[in-house]
C-alpha positions as CSV (number, residue, x, y, z in Angstrom):
1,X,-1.0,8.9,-5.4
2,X,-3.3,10.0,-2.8
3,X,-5.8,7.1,-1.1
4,X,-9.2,7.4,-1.0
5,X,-8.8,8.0,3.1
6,X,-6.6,10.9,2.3
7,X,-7.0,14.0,4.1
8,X,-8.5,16.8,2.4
9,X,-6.8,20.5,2.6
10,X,-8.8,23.1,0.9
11,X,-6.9,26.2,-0.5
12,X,-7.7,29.2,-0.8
13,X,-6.2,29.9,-4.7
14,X,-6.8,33.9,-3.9
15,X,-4.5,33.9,-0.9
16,X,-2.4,31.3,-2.1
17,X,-1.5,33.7,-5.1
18,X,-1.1,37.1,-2.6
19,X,1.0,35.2,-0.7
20,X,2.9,33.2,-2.8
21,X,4.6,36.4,-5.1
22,X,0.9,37.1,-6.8
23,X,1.8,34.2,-9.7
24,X,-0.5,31.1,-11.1
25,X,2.9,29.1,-10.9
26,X,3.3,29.6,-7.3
27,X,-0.1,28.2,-6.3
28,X,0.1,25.2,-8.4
29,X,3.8,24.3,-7.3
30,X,1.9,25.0,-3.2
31,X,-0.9,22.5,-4.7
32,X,1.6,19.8,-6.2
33,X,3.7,20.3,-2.6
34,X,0.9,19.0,-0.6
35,X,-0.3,16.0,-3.2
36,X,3.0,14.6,-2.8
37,X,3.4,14.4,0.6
38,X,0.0,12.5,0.6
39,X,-3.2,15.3,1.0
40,X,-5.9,15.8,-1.6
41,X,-5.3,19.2,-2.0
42,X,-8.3,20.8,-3.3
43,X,-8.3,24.5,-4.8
44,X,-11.3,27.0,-3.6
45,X,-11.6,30.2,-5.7
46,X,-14.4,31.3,-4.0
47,X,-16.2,35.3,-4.5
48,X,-14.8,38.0,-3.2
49,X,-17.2,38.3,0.1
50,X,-15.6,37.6,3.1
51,X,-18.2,34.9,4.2
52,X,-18.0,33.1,0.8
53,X,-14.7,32.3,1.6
54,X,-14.9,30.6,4.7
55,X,-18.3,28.9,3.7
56,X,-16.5,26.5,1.9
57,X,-13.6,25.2,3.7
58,X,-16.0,25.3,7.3
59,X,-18.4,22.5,5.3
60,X,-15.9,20.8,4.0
61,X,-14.0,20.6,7.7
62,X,-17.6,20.0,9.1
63,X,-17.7,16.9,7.2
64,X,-14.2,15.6,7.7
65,X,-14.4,15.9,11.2
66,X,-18.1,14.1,11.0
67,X,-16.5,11.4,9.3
68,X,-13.3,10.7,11.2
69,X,-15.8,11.0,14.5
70,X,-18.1,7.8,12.3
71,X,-14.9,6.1,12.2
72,X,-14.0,6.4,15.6
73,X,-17.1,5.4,16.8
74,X,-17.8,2.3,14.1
75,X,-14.1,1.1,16.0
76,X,-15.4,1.4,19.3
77,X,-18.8,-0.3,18.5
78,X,-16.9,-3.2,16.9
79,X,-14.6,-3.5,20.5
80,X,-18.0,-3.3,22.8
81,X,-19.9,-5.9,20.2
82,X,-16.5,-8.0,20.9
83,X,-16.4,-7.9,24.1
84,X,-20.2,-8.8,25.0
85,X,-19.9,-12.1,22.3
86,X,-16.6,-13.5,23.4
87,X,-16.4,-12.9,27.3
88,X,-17.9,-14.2,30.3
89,X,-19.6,-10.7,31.9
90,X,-21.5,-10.2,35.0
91,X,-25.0,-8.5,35.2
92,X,-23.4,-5.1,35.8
93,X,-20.8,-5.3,33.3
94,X,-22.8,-6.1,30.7
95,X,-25.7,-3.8,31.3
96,X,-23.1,-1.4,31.4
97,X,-21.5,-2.0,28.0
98,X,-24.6,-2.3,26.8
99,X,-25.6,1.3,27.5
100,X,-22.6,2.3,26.2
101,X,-22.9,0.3,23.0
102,X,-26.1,1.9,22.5
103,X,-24.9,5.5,23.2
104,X,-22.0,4.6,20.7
105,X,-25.1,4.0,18.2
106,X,-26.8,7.0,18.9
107,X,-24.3,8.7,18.2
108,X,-23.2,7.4,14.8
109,X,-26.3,7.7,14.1
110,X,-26.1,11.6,14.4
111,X,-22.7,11.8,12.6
112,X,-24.0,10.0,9.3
């Protein structure tokens, strides 16, 4: 089964089928394929305009890429807040992860 942190692969079920011999079986065995090796494989059967089909998929990689980027960051806040509670820190080394613990915020902040 596929976790909820799974990554996401949309496919696009009109160019699956033209290049996978023009058959419905060949784009669900291409679907089945990349659930069991671990992706949420998500089918997009979008309209037949070019933009419509890369609308989609450019979202939905928009928003992955927002969300690893949140995770990332929430990591790196949880180091800084670490590091200023448990050591000793000069005047200049904690000003300095300060500002970079607020940065860190801003820009979580921006991703969500």
């Amino acid at each position: 089964g596929n976790s909820p942190g799974s990554p996401k692969i949309y496919v696009d079920c009109n160019n699956a089928w033209f290049r996978g011999g023009k058959s419905v079986a060949s784009v669900v065995t291409l679907l089945i394929r990349l659930a069991v090796v671990g992706f949420v494989a998500v089918p997009v059967c979008d309209g037949t305009r070019p933009i419509g089909k890369q609308a989609t998929p450019m979202r939905a990689a928009a928003r992955e890429k927002a969300r690893i980027e949140s995770f990332v960051l929430r990591a790196k806040i949880t180091e800084l807040q670490h590091k200023l509670n448990t050591q000793q820190l000069d005047g200049e080394e904690r000003d300095d992860i300060e500002k970079e613990l607020a940065d860190s915020n801003t820009a979580l902040k921006r991703k969500e």
